[in-house]
C-alpha positions as CSV (number, residue, x, y, z in Angstrom):
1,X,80.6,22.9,-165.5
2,X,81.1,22.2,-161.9
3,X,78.1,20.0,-160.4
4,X,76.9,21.9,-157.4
5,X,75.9,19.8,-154.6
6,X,72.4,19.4,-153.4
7,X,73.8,21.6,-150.2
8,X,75.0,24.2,-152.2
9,X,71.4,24.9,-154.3
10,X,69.6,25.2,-151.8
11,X,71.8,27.9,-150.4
12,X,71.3,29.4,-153.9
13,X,68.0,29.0,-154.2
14,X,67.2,30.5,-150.3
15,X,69.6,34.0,-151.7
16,X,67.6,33.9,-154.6
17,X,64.4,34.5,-152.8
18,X,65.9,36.6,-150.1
19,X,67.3,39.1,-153.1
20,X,63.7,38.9,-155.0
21,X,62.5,39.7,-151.3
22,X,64.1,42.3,-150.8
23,X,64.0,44.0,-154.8
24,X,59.9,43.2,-154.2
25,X,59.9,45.2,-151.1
26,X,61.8,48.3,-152.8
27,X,59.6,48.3,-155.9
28,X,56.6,48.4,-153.7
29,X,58.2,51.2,-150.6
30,X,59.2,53.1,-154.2
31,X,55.8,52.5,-155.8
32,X,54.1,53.6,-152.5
33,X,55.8,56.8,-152.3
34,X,55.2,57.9,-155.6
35,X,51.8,57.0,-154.8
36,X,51.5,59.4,-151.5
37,X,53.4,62.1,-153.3
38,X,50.5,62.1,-156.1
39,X,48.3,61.7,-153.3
40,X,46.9,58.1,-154.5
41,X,45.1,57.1,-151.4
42,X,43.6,53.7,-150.9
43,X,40.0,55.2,-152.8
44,X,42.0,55.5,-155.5
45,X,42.6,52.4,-155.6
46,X,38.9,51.5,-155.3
47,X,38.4,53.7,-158.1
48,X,41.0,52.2,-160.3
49,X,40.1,48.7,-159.1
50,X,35.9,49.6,-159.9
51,X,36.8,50.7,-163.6
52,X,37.1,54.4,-162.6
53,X,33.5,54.7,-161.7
54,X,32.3,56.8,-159.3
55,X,33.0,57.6,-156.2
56,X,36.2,59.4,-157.6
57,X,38.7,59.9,-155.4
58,X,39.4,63.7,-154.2
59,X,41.9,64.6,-155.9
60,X,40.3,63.9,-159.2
61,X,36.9,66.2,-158.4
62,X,38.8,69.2,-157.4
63,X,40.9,69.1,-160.6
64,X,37.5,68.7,-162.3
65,X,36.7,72.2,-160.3
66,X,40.0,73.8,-161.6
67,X,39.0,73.2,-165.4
68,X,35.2,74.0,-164.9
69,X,35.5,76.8,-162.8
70,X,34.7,80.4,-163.7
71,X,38.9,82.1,-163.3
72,X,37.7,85.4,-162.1
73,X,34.7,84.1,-160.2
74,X,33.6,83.9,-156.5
75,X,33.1,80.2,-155.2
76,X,29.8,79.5,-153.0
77,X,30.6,76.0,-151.6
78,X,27.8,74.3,-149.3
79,X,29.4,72.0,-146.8
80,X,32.7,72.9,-145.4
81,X,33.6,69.6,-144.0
82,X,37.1,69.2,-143.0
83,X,37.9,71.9,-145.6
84,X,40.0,70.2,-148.6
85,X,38.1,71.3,-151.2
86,X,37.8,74.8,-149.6
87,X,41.8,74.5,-149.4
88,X,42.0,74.2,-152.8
89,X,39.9,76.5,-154.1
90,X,41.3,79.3,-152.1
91,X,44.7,78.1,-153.2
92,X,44.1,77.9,-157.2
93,X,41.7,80.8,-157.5
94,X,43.8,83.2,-155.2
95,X,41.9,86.4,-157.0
96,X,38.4,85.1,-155.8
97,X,36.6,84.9,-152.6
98,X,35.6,81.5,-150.9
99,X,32.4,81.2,-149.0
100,X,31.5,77.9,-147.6
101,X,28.4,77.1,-145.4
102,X,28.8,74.5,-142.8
103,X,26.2,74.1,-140.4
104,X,28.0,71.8,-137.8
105,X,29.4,74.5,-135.1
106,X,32.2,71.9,-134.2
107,X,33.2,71.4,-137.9
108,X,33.0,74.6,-138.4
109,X,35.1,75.7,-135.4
110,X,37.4,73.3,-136.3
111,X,38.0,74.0,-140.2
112,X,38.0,78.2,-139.3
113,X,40.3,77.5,-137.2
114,X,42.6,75.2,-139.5
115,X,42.4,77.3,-142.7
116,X,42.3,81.2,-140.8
117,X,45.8,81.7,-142.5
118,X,43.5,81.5,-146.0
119,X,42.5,85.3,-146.4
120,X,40.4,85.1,-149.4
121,X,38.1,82.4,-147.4
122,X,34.9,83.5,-145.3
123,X,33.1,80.7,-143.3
124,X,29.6,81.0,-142.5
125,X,28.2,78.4,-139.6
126,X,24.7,78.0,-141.0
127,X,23.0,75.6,-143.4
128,X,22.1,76.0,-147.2
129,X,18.7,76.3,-146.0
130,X,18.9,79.2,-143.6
131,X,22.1,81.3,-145.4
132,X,22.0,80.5,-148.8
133,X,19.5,83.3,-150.2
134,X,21.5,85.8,-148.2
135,X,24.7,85.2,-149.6
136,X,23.9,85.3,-153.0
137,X,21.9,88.2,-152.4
138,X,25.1,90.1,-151.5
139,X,27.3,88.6,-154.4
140,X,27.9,90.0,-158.1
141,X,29.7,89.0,-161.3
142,X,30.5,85.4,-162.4
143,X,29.8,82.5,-159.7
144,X,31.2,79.2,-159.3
145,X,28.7,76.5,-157.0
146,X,29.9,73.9,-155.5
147,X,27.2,72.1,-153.9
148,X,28.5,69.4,-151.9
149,X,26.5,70.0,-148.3
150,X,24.7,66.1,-148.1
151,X,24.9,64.1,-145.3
152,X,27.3,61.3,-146.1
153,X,27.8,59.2,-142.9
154,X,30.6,60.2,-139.9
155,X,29.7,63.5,-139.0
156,X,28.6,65.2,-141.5
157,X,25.7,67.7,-140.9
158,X,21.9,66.0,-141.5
159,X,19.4,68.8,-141.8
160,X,15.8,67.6,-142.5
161,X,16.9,65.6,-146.0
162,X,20.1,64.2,-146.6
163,X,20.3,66.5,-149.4
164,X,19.0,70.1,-149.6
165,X,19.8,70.4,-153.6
166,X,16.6,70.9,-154.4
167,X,16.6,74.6,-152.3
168,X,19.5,75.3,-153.1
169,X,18.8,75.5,-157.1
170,X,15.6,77.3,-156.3
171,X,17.7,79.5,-154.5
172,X,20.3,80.2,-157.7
173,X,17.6,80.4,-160.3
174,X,16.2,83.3,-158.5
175,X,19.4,85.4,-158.7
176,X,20.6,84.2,-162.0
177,X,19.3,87.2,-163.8
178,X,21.7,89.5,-161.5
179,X,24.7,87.3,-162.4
180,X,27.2,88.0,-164.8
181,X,27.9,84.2,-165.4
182,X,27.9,80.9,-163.2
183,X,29.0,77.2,-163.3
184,X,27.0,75.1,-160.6
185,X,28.7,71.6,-160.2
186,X,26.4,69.2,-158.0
187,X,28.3,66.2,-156.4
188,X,27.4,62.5,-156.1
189,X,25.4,62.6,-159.2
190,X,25.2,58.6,-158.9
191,X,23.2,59.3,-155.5
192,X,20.0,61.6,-157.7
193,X,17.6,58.5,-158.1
194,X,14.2,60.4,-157.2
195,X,13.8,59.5,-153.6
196,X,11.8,62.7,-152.3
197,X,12.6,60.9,-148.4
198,X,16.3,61.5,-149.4
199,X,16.0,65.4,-150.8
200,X,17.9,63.9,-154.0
201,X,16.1,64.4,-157.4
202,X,15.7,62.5,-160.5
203,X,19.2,63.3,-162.3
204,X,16.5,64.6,-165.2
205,X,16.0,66.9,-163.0
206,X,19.2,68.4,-163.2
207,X,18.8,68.2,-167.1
208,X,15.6,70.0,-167.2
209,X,16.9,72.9,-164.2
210,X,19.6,73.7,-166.8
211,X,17.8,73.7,-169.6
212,X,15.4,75.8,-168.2
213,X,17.6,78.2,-167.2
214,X,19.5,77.9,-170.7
215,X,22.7,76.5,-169.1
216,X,25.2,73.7,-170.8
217,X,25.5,70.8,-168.6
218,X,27.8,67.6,-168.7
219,X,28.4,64.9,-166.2
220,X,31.9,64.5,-164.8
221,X,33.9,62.2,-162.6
222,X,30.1,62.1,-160.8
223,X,29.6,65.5,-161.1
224,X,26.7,67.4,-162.6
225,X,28.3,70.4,-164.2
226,X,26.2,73.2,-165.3
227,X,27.6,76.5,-167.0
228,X,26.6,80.2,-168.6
229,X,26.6,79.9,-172.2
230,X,29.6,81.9,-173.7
């Protein structure tokens, strides 16, 4: 074999890295778009990087709402937020009505606004506190709760508590005798430590409100996920 100069492999060695550059840079601009197309945002990342402990990223919870979810049921959610999850839900349970409460008039304005093409979805500007007995009072049949209306930071609504849970399954055992069937799912289940400052319960709590009420219950992707017996 031909001795290559000293000259001559460095020029090798420089394409060398320039190629590996370059096939490095489309792995990762190919591995990044599949990423955005499964909608794997930087928290999932977290997540994955964390072990898959919670927070889970959003896209995970609301398939966690698909499975759980009642088919034929209405869904009660309690803070509308920027509307994702209300998206969703109006999306994969087309046959159902949507009510979220969101008690920030901007957010509200805002997310009205954004999802008014979404017929099956009524938005109520008022908080859990204030609204929620009267919309269950009006509903019938099998439920689905999504109870997600904490303050978490940015501009999220912030009532008296950062959580008003506590209410808001007072507020569902009281009409759970007129219901045909329900599925309650409580978010940020890591977040229930018993701090009555905070509104947030003992996660025992939970246990004991569906056992009470003769409910199953499981904990999911960090959420508390209690259903009507079958």
């Amino acid at each position: 074999m031909r001795d290559v100069s000293v000259q001559g492999k460095t020029r090798i060695k420089a394409l060398l890295q320039i190629e590996s550059g370059e096939i490095l840079k489309s792995y990762f601009l190919s591995f990044y778009a599949k990423a955005i197309k499964r909608r794997l945002t930087p928290t999932y990342f977290i997540w994955r990087a964390n072990g898959f402990n919670a927070p889970s990223p959003q896209f995970i919870k609301v398939k966690v709402l698909k499975r759980n979810g009642i088919a034929n049921g209405s869904w009660v959610e309690t803070g509308t937020y920027l509307g994702n999850t209300t998206k969703y839900l109006a999306r994969n349970f087309p046959q159902s009505q949507v009510i979220s409460l969101e008690p920030d008039k901007r957010i509200y304005t805002f997310t009205s606004h954004r999802l008014e093409k979404f017929k099956n979805i009524k938005f109520i500007n008022g908080s859990s506190e204030l609204e929620f007995d009267n919309v269950l009072s009006k509903l019938r049949g099998p439920v689905n709760f999504w109870l997600d209306g904490h303050f978490s930071g940015d501009i999220t609504f912030k009532g008296d508590l950062y959580s008003p849970v506590i209410k808001e399954l007072e507020v569902i055992e009281k009409h759970l005798s007129r219901l045909e069937k329900v599925c309650v799912l409580v978010d940020d289940v890591r977040d229930f430590n018993d701090d009555p400052t905070s509104g947030y319960p003992s996660r025992s709590y939970l246990v004991d409100w569906a056992n009470k009420n003769n409910l199953i219950w499981q904990i999911e992707q960090d959420i508390f996920i209690a259903k009507s017996k079958d």
